[in-house]
C-alpha positions in Angstrom: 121.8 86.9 148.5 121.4 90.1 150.9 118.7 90.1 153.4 116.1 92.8 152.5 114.6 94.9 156.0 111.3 94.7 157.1 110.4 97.9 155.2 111.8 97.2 151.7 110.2 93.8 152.1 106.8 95.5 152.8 107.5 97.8 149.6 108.3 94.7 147.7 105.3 92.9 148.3 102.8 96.2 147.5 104.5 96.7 144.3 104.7 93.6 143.2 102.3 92.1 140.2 100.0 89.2 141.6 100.6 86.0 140.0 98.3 82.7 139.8 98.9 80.4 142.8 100.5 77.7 140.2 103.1 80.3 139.2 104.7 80.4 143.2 108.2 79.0 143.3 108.7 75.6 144.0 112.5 75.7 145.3 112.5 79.1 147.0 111.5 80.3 150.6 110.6 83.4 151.7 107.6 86.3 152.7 104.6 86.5 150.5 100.8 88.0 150.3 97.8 86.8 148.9 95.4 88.7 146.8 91.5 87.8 147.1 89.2 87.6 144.0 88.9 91.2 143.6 93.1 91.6 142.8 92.8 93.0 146.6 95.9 92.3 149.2 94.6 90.8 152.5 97.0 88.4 154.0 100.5 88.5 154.6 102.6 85.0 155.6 105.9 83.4 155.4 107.5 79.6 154.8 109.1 79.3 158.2 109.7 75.9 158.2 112.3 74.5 155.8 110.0 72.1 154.6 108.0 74.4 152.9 108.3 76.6 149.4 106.4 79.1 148.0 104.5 76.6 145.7 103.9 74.3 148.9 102.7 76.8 151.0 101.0 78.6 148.8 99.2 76.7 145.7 99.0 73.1 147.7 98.4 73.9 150.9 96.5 77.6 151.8 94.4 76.5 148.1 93.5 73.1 148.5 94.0 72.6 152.6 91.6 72.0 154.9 88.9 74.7 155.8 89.7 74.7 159.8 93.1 75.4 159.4 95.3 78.2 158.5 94.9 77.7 154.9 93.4 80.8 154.6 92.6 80.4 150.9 90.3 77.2 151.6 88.6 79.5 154.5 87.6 82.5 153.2 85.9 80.7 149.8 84.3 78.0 151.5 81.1 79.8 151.1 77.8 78.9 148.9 78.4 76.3 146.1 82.1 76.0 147.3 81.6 75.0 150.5 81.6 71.8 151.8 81.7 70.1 155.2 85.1 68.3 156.4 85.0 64.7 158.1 80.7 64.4 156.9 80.0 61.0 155.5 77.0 61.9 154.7 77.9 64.9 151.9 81.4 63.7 150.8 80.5 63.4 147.4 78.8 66.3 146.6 81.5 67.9 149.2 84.5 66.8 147.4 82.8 68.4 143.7 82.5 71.5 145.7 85.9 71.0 147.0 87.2 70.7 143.2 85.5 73.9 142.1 86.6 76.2 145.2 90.2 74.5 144.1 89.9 76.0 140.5 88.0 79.4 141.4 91.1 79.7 143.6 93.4 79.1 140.8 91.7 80.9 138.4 90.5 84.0 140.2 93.1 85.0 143.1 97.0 85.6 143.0 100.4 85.8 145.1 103.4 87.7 145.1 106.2 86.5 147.4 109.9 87.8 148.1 112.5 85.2 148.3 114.8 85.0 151.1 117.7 83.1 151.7 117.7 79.7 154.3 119.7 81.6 156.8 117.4 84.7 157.3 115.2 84.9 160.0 112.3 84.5 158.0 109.8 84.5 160.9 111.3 87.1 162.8 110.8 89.5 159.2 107.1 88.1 158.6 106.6 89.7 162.1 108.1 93.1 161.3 106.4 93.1 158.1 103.1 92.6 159.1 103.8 95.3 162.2 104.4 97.8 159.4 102.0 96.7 156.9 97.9 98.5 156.6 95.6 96.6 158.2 93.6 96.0 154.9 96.6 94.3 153.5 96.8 91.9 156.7 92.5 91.0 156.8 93.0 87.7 156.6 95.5 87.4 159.1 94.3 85.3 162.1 90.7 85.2 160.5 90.3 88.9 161.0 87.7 88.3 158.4 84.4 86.2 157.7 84.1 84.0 154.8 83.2 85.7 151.4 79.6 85.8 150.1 79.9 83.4 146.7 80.9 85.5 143.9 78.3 84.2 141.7 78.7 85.3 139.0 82.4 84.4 138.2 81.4 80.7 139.7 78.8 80.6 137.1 81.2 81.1 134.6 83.8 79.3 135.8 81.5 75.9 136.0 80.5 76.6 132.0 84.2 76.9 131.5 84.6 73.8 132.8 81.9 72.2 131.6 80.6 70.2 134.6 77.9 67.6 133.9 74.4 67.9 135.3 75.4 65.4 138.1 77.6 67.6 139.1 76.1 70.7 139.2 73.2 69.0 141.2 75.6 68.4 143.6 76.4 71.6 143.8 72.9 72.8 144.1 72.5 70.8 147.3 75.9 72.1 148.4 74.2 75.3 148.6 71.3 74.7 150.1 73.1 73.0 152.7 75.4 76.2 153.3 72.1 78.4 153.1 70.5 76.1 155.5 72.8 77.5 158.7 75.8 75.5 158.3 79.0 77.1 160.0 81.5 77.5 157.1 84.1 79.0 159.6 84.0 76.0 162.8 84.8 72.6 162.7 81.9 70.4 162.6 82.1 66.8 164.1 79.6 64.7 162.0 76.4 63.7 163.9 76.6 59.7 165.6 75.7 57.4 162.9 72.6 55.9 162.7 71.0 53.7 159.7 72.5 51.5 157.1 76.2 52.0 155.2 75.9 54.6 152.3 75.0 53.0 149.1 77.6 51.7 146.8 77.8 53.3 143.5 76.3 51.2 140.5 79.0 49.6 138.0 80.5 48.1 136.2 83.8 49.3 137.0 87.2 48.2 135.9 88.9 48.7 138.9 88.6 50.4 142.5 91.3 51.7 145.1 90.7 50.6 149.1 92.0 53.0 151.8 91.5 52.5 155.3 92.9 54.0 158.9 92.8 53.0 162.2 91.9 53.8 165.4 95.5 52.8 167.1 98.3 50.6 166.2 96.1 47.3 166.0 95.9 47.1 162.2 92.1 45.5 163.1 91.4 48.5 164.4 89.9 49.9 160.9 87.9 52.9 161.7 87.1 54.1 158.3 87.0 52.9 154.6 87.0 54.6 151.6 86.7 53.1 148.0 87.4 54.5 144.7 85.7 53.4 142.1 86.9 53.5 138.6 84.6 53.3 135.5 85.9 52.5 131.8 85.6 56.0 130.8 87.7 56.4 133.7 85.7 58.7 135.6 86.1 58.2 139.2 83.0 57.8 142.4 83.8 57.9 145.7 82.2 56.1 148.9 83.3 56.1 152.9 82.2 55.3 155.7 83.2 55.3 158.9 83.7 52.4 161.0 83.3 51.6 164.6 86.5 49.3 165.5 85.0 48.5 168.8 87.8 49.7 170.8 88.4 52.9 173.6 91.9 52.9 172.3 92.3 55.9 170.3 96.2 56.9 169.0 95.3 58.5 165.8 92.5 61.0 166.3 95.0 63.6 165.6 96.3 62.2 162.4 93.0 61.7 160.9 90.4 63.5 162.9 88.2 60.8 163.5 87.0 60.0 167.4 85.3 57.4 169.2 81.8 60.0 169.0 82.1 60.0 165.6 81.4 56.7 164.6 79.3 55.6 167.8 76.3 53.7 166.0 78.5 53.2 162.9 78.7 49.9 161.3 81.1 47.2 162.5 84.0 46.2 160.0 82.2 43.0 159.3 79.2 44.5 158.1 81.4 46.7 155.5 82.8 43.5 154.3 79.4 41.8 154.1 78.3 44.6 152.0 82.1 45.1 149.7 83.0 41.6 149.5 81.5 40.1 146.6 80.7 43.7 145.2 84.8 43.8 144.6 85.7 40.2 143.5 87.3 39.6 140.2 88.2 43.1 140.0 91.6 44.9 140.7 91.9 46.2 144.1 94.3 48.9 144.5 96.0 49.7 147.8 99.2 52.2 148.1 101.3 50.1 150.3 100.3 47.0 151.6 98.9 48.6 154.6 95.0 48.2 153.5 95.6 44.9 153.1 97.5 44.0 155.7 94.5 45.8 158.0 91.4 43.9 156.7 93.3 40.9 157.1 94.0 41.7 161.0 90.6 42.4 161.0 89.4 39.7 159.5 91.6 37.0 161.9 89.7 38.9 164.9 86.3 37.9 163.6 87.9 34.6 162.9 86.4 34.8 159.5 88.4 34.5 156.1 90.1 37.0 153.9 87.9 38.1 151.1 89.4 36.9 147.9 90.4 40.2 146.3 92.7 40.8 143.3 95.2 43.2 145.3 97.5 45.6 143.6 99.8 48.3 144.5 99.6 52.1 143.2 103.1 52.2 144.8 104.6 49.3 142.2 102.4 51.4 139.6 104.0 54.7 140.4 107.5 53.3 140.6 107.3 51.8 137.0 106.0 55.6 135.9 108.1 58.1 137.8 111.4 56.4 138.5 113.2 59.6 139.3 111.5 59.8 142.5 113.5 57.3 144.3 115.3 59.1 146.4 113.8 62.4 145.5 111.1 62.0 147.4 109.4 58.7 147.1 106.4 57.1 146.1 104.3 57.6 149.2 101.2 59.5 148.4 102.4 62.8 150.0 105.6 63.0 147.4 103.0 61.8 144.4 101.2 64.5 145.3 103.5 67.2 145.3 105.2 65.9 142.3 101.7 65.4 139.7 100.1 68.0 141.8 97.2 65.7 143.2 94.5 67.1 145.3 93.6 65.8 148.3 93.4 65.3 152.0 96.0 62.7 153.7 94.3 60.5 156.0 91.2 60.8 154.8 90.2 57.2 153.6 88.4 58.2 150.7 90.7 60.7 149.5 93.3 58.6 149.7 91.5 56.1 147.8 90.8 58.7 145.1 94.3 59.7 145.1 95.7 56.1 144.6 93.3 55.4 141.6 94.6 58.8 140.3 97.4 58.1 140.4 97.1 54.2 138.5 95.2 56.7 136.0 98.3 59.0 135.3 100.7 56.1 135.2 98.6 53.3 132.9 100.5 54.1 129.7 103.8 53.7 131.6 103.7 51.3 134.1 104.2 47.7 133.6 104.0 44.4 135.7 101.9 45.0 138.6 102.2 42.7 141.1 98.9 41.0 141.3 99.3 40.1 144.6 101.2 42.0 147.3 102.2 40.7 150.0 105.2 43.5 151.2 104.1 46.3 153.9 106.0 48.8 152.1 108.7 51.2 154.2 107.6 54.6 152.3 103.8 55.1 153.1 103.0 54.3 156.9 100.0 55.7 159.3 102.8 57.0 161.7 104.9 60.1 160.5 108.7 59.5 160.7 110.7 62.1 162.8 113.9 64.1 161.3 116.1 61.4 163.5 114.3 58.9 164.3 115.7 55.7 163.4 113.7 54.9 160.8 114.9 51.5 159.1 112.5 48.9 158.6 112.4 45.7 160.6 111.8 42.1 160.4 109.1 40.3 161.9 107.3 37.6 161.1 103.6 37.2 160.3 102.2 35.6 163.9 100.1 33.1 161.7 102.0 33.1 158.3 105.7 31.8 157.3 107.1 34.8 155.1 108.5 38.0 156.1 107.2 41.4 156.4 108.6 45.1 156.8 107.2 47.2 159.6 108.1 50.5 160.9 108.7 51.5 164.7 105.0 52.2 165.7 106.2 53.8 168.9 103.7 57.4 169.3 106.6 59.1 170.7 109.4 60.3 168.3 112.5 62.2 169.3 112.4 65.1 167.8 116.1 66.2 168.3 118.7 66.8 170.9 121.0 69.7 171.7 124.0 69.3 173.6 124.5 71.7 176.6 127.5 74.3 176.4 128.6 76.5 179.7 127.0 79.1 177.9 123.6 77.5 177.8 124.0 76.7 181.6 125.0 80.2 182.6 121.8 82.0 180.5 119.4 79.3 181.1 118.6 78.4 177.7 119.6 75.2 175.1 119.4 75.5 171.2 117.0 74.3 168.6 118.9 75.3 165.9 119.9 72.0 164.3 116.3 70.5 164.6 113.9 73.6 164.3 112.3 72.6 161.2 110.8 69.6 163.0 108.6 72.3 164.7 105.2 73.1 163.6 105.7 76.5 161.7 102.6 78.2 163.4 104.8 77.8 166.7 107.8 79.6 165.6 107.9 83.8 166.3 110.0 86.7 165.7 112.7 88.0 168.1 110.6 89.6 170.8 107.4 89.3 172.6 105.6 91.4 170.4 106.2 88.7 167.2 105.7 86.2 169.1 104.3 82.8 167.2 100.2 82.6 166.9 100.2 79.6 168.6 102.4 78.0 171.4 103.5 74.1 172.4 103.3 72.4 175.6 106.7 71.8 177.3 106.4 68.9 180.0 109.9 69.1 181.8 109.6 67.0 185.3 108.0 70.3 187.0 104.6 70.9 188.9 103.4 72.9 185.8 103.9 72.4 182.2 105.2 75.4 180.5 102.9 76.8 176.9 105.5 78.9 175.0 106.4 79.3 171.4 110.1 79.5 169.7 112.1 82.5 169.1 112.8 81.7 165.7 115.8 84.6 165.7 117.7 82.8 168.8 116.0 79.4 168.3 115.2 78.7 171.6 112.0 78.4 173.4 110.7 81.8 174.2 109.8 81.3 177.9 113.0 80.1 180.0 111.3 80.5 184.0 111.8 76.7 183.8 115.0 76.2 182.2 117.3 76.9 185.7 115.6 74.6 188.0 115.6 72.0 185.1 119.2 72.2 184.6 119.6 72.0 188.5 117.1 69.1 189.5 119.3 67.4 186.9 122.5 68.8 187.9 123.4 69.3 184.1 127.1 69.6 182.9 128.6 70.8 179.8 128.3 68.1 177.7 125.1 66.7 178.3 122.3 66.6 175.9 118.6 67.6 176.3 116.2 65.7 174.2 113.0 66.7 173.4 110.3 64.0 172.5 107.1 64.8 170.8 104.4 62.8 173.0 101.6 64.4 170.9 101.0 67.3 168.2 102.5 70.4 170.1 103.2 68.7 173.1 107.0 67.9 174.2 108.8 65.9 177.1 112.2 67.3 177.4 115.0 65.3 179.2 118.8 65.3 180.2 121.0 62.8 178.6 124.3 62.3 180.6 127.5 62.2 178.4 
């Protein structure tokens, strides 16, 4: 495949017929634009990163992403009836019913065109050029150069007729609304208010069987900082509770995974007052987990209140999802991030309650396929974990035993730094002051990567932390692959009195921020 220029990839894009989000390709990468409600062109983006596709970037995340991020869909409709309020306990279920309708006006009422371009192009260096050349009303949306819409009323209308939404449902709405009319900030993150008062109310049954999420505040699996539960009833319709959880600790790892921070759940309940109020409530009842992580977390929670285990029927979604969609091994997985790609879930990672929903959806999808759940499980299993696995890290499983148990579990490194990759040195990098990222640059946050010059550069930069006074901020030249700003990259070599042959290795200590070190040969 030839590599368009800038221009005819500009001409392209303006000539080509917007199609529905669904309809972007799932094994191609590329430039595209998106097209608001009224068929107009206003943003202009590419899939950098090898790990994204048209369909990934486009119809999963800028559609159904989170509202503070560059997912620009989710941002400029979270507005009146479609707007809801990430990380808020207190309006997650009317939230996540706007949530689902934003999701499907987005579908339903905006478009895409894209231009495939082949892995070896410098796709960020053209999205650079492109958007230099392109009108600014065609580029609006880039770097929130525009507010949120006002709700288009009138096609929302419709669109919850169409789908037929029950009265619950559209109450929810209706407070949705109020709530956005009452001064809420669609376009900043909100951290929730400090708890104060009793858990949220569990939803009335019966029910046949629920999902149990959880994360935590560190790598102490006790250290369970919030809970979400899915509850399924025998129509199968799904209700939702969370609530966050104050694991009594200072020690916070995961904030950055999950959101969630010590403020936010000071006056919270204690895990042993969400037990109190879920034990009995879920006994003789399936409880789904995906993974035995969930498990495996109330039970280190329960040995540090030296109380017992609450006598739950566990399951796995994962066993479930294996039995349905065998194809996935080794395509992908089981883990809920593959699942969700593959039976195009929607839904938040790392949000306990979403990933609750998720698992029951998933058991839902699957019933008429899958056999012989394991009604107990006792296996931490190696393809979901709360820590991300790095492109080479050594990621095999290991033994260890349970500290109070005799049988054998699998746990992953829980280690918060991961190498992230390593170049070795040439004389050519020593005489121009500069080492590749070539074989690794994927690992790299997209939003970091930039075109071949200073004026592409990425929109946002990482933190490079190389043994000097001063940390350096610079993004990557995604044409050369390197990082951008070299001033440090002499005196590195030298205080390390690099050779040809050595290897630098660059650790991720934290999102965006990198310790970079010399590895004698």
């Amino acid at each position: 495949m030839s590599i368009p220029t800038a221009t005819e990839i500009l001409a392209l894009l303006r000539t080509a017929t917007p199609q529905p989000t669904s309809e972007a390709p799932r094994a191609a990468r590329g430039i595209y634009g998106l097209f608001d409600h009224t068929g107009t062109f206003r943003y202009i983006g590419s899939t950098s990163s090898r790990a994204e596709t048209f369909y990934k970037r486009i119809h999963q995340r800028h559609r159904t992403g989170s509202e503070n991020t560059s997912h620009y869909f989710s941002f400029m409709y979270n507005t009146g009836r479609l707007w809801r309020r990430r990380n808020d306990p207190a309006t997650k279920s009317d939230g996540d019913i706007a949530k689902k309708l934003r999701n499907a006006f987005i579908a339903q009422h905006c478009g895409a065109v894209w231009v495939p371009l082949p892995d070896h192009a410098d796709i960020s260096g053209l999205e650079a050029q492109v958007i230099a050349l392109a009108p600014t009303e065609m580029i609006a949306w880039n770097r929130r150069g525009m507010e949120p819409y006002e709700e288009p009323s009138t096609l929302v209308d419709a669109l919850i007729e169409e789908l037929r939404l029950s009265p619950v449902e559209r109450a929810a709405l209706g407070r949705q609304l109020e709530r956005f009319r009452g001064g809420a900030q669609a376009a900043a993150p909100v951290i929730p208010e400090p708890f104060s008062g009793p858990l949220p109310m569990l939803p009335e049954g019966p029910f046949r069987f629920f999902a149990l999420d959880v994360e935590t505040a560190n790598h102490d699996r006790g250290s369970i900082c919030q809970v979400g539960l899915a509850c399924v009833r025998p129509d199968n319709q799904i209700e939702s509770w969370v609530a966050l959880v104050d694991p009594g600790t200072d020690r916070w790892v995961f904030t950055w995974l999950h959101g969630i921070t010590a403020e936010m759940v000071k006056g919270a309940a204690g895990i042993e007052e969400v037990l109190a109020l879920l034990e009995k409530r879920l006994e003789g009842v399936p409880v789904y987990q995906h993974s035995g992580f969930d498990r495996s977390a109330i039970r280190a929670a329960c040995a540090a209140l030296g109380r017992a285990e609450p006598n739950w029927k566990w399951q796995n979604s994962i066993t479930v999802a294996r039995a349905a969609w065998p194809e996935l091994k080794g395509n992908g997985g089981h883990g809920l991030a593959s699942l969700k790609q593959h039976l195009g879930l929607c839904f938040e990672h790392h949000d306990a309650g979403e990933d609750a929903r998720a698992a029951a959806e998933v058991v839902l999808l699957a019933e008429n396929g899958a056999k012989g759940v394991e009604e107990v499980f006792e296996v931490i299993d190696v393809e979901e974990h709360i820590v991300p696995s790095s492109p080479v890290q050594d990621d095999h499983p290991r033994r260890e035993p349970r500290s109070q148990e005799n049988e054998t579990v699998f746990l992953r490194p829980v280690s918060t730094e991961i190498v992230v990759g390593r170049s070795v040195l040439t004389q050519g990098n020593l005489d121009n002051n500069h080492f590749y990222l070539r074989e690794f640059i994927s690992a790299f946050p997209s939003e970091v990567i930039g075109g071949s010059n200073k004026a592409s550069a990425a929109p946002s930069t990482l933190t490079i932390h190389w043994g000097g006074v001063a940390s350096i901020a610079t993004d990557i030249d995604g044409s050369k692959k390197i990082f951008r700003d070299r001033s440090w990259v002499r005196t590195f070599f030298e205080r390390n009195a690099a050779r040809s042959g050595d290897t630098v290795e660059i650790v991720e200590t934290a999102p965006r921020s990198y310790h970079v070190k010399l590895v004698r040969a």
